[in-house]
N, C-alpha and C positions, 0 to 999 in steps of 0.2 A: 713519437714511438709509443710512449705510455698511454697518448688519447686512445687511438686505434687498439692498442690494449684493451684500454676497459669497456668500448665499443663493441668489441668481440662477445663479452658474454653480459652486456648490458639488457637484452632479451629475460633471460634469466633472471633478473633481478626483481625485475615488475611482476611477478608472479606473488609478490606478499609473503614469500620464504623465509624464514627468519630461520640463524644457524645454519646448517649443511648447505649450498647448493648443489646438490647431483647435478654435476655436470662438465665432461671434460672437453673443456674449449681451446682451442687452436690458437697459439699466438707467435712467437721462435723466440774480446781474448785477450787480454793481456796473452801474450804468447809465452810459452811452458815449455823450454828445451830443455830437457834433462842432458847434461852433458853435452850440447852443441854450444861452441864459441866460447866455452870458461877461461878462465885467465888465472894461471898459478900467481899467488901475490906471492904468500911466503911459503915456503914449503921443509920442514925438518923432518927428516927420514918420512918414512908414506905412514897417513890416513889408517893404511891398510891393511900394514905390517902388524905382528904381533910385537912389538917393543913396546916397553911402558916409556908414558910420555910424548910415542910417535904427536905429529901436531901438523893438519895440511889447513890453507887458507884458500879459497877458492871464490872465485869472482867470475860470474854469468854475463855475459855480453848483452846486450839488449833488453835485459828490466833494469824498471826504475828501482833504485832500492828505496827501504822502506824503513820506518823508524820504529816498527812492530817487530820485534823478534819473540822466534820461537825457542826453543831451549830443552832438551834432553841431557837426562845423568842415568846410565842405569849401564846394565851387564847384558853383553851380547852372548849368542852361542860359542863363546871360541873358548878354547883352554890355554891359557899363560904359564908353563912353569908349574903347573897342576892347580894354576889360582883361573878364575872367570877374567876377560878382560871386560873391563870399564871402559865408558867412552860419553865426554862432552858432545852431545852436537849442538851447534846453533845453528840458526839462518834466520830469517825475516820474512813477512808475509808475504812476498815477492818471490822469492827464494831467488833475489839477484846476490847473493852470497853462500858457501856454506863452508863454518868451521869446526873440523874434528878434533880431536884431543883423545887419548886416553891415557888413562890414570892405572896405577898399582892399585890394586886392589887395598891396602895395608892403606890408603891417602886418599880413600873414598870419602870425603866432610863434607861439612858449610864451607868452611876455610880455604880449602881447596878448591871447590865450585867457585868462589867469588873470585880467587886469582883467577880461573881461567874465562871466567866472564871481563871484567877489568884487562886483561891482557888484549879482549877480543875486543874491546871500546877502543881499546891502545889503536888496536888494528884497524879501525876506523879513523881515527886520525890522521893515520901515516897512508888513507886510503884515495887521498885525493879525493871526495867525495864520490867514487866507487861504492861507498857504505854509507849510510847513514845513523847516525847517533841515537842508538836506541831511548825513547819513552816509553815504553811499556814492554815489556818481554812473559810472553804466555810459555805454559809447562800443562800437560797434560795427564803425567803420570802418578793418579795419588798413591801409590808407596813411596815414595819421593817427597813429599808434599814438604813436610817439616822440615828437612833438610835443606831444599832449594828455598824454599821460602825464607830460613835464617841467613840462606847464602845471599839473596837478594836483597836482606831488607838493610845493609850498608852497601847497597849499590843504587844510586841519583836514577833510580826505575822506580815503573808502578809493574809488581808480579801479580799476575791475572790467570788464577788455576783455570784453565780452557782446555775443552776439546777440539778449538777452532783452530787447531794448528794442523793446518791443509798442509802445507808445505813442508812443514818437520818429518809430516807422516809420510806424503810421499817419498822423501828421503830416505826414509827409513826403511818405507817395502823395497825400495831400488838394494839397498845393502843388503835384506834379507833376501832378495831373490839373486843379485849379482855380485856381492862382495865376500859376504862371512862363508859361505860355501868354498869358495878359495882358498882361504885362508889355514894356513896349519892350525892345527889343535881345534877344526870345526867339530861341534858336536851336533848334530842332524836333530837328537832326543831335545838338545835345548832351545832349539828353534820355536819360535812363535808359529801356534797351528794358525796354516793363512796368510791372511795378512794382520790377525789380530795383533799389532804390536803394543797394546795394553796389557797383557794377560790379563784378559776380565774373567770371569766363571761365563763358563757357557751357558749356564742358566741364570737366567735375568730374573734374580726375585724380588724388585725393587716395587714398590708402589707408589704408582704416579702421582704427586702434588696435585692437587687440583687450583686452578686458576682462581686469580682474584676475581669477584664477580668484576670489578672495576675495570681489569683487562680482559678480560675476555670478548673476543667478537662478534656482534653485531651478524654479520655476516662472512658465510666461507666459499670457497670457488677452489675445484681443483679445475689449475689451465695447464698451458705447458706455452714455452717459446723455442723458438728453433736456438740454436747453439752457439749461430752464426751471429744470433746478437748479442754474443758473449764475446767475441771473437775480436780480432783487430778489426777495425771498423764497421763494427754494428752499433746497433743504439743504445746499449746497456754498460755506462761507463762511470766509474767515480764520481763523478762529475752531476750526473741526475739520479741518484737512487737514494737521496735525503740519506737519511740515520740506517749505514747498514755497512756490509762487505762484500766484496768480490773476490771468492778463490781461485787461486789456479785453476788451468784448464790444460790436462795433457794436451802434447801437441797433435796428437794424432787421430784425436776424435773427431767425426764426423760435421760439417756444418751443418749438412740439410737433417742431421737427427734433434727430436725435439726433448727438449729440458722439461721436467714434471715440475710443476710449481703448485702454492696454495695462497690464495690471497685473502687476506681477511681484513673485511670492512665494517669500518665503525668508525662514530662520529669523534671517538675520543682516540683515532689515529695516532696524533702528536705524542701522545703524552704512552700510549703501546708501543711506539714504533721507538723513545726513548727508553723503556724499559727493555727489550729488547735487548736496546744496545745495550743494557749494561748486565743482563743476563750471560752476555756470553754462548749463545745460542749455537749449537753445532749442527743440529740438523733435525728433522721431521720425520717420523713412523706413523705408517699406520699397520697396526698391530692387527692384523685379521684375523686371529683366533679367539682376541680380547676385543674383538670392536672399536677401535679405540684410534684416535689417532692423538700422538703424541710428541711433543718436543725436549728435544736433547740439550743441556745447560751445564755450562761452567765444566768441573769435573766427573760427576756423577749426578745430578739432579735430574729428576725426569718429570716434565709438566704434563697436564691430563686437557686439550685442549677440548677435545669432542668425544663424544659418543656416537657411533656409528653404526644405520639401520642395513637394510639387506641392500640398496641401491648405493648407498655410499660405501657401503663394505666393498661392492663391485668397482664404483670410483679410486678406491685403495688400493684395488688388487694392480690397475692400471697404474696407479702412481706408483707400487715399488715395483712393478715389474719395470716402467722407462726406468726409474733408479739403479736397479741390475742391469739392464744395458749401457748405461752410462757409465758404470763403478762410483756408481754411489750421486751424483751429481744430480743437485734437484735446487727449489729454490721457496723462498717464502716473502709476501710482498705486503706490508700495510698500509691502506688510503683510507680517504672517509668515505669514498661513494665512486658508483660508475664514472664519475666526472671528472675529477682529478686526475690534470694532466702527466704530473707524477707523482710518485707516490712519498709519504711521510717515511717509508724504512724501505728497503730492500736487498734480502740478502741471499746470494749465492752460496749453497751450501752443498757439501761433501758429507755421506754417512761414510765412514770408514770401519771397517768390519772390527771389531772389540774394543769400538773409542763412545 
């Protein structure tokens, strides 16, 4: 799959380009049922209810579960009693689980968070291997930061501040678009505009990091692949993308549309495609008012990859526009050269709107 990949826009290459290639080349699931097949494990009063303490377990039929969970603490639109309701969510990279909790406002801690994480390990136990025993559990919301983080660090996890929590988020637009509107005591005013559920500033006044000369690449290539080799059997699986991840994929998006990607080649592949991974890497912009194309890190870190002329500005405009047809879905690939059957990293990424 990957030859016939770098085949495609290996033309390009022999031209002595170095940085940008202008040029968008043709290339193309773990399956993603929101609510199809779940399985009530344990369930005390509803998820959904306004009671403090409500507590639902939830188990997805057909993913593997994962031992990457995701992890949310913060305050929904709802009114409790004239207090905000609070609400744990967890799930895993997979999102072949998801467990809600809310809490009293007045029992918002560290102390609190780590019982209801320890409770959800419990739940994994008792889970028949339904779940899997988290090593790593990512959190994305730095007002939170210190708190989850003191709740985490007397829990047998590695906590990983990330935006690459695909799963969590989809969750989470699903309640903001299908649940908290239900609910008595909605507040409309306290809803996240969109789908931003970071509340970030609408204005992004950060300035980009600029790359180590060290990692930087060699060369760049905006391609694309069809969708369908993301899909249940296509060629793009755990299994051959070296150093990387694969996120969800709604169910209901198209195979024959194609995914925007960027590949970038250099001889020091190995050793980018490991920094990478431990960046925590959430997704790719190209900024076409600032020229720029840029990568999204950890919590808030923003990397300054490239600089972009009037032909690659045009390359850009193509890359986020498939990315708005997709919601968000695009990808980033690192090898040393046209040749390379696969690649040293490869990551399917999610821009999610204020993450």
């Amino acid at each position: 799959m990957f030859r016939s990949y770098s085949l495609l826009y290996i033309g390009f290459l022999f031209h002595g380009v170095t940085g940008f290639i202008p040029t968008s080349t043709t290339l193309t699931r773990t399956d993603w049922r929101s609510g199809e097949g779940s399985v009530d494990l344990r369930v005390s009063n509803s998820a959904d209810s306004t009671s403090s303490d409500a507590i639902s377990v939830e188990l997805k039929e057909g993913k593997r579960p994962s031992g990457e969970w995701e992890l949310d603490c913060y305050s929904r639109p709802v009114v409790v009693n004239g207090k905000k309701l609070w609400e744990v969510l967890i799930t895993d990279a997979s999102g072949s689980f998801r467990i809600c909790e809310s809490l009293p406002s007045n029992r918002v801690n560290s102390r609190e968070l780590r019982r209801v994480v320890e409770s959800a390990i419990e739940e994994c136990e008792l889970s028949g291997g339904a779940m899997k025993r988290p090593s790593t559990i990512r959190f994305f919301r730095g007002a939170m930061f210190n708190m989850i983080n003191i709740a985490l660090s007397e829990v047998d996890v590695v906590a990983k501040p990330s935006r690459a929590t695909y799963s969590l988020a989809q969750w989470l637009e699903e309640r903001e678009r299908n649940v908290y509107p239900q609910m008595e005591g909605y507040r409309a005013t306290m809803a996240s505009s969109g789908s931003d559920i970071t509340g970030s500033s609408f204005l992004d006044i950060r300035t980009p990091v600029k790359l180590p000369d060290a990692l930087r690449g060699e060369k760049y290539a905006f391609v694309s692949l069809p969708l369908a080799e993301f899909q249940e059997g296509g060629g793009v699986t755990e299994e051959n993308i070296g150093v990387g991840r694969l996120c969800p994929i709604d169910d209901d998006m198209p195979g024959d549309a194609f995914v925007q990607g960027i590949v970038i080649m250099t001889s020091r592949a190995k050793a980018l495609a490991s920094w990478l991974g431990g960046t925590e890497v959430a997704s790719l912009k190209c900024d076409l008012r600032r020229r720029t194309l840029t990568m999204e890190a950890d919590i808030s870190t923003q990397f300054l990859m490239a600089k972009l002329n009037d032909e690659q500005r045009n390359e850009g405009r193509i890359f986020e526009d498939g990315k708005e047809q997709l919601r968000g879905l695009h990808f980033v690939c690192v090898q040393k050269d046209e040749n390379d059957e696969e690649p040293a990293g490869f990551w399917l990424l999610r821009e999610m709107k204020g993450m």
